[in-house]
C-alpha positions as CSV (number, residue, x, y, z in Angstrom):
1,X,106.0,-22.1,2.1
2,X,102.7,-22.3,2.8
3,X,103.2,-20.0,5.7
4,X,104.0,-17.2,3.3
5,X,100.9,-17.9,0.5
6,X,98.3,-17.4,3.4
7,X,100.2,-14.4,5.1
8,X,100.2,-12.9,1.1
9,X,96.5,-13.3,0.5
10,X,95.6,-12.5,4.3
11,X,95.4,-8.4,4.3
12,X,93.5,-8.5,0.7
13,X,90.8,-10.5,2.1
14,X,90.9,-9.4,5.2
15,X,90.5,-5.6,3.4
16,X,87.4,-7.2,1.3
17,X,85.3,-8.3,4.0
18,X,86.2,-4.7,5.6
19,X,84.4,-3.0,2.3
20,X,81.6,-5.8,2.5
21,X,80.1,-4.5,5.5
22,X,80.7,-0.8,4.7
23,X,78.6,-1.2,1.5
24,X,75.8,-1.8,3.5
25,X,76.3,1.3,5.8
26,X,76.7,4.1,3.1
27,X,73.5,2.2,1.1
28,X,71.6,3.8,4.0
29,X,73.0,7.2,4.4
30,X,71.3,8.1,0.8
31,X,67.8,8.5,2.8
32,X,65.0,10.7,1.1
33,X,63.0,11.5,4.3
34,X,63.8,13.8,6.9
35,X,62.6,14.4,10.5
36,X,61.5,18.2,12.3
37,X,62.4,17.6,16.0
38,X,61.2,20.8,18.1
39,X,60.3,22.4,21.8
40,X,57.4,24.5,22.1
41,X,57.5,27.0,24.9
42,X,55.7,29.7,25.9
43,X,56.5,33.6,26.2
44,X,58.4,33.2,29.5
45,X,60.7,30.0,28.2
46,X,58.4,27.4,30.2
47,X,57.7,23.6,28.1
48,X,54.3,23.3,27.3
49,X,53.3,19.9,27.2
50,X,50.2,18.8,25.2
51,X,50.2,21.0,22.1
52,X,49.5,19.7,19.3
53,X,51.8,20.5,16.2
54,X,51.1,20.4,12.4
55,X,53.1,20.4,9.2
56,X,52.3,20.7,6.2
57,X,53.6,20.4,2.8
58,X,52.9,23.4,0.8
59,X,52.6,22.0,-2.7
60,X,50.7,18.8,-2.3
61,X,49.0,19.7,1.3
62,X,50.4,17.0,3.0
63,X,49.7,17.2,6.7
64,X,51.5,15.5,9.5
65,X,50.3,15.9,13.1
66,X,52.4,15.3,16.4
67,X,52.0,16.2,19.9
68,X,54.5,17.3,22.3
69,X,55.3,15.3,25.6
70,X,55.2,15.9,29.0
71,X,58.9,18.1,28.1
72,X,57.1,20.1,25.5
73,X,59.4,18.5,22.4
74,X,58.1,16.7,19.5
75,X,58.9,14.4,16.7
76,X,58.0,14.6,13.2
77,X,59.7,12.0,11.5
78,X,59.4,10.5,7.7
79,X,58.9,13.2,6.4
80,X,59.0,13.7,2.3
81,X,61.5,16.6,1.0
82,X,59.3,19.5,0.6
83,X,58.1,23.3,1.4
């Protein structure tokens, strides 16, 4: 008998702690900052390493500043939705 109580209340609880630790994982796919990831080359296709790069956010002139590495690509993360 006691068998067949624990084998009844086994998938339901087994199915809550599966939703607890999804909760968790969609929380943080609502993010409101986005990230520019980029290569700079030149005219002939070649990486240029060392430039600097500069966004900026048209309406409140926000500027974020990154520099590309030694494969000429760049990062600009965190950045607010914008223009």
């Amino acid at each position: 008998m006691q068998q067949a109580v624990f084998s009844r209340w086994m998938l339901p609880v087994c199915l809550l702690g599966l939703c607890s630790f999804l909760i968790p994982y969609r929380a943080f796919a609502q993010a409101d900052k986005g990230t520019i990831l980029g290569t700079i080359q030149d005219e002939t296709g070649a990486v240029v390493p060392e430039v600097a790069v500069k966004v900026t956010e048209v309406n409140t002139n926000i500027v974020h500043t990154a520099k590309t590495n030694d494969t000429g690509n760049f990062t600009l993360p965190l950045l607010d939705p914008g223009t």
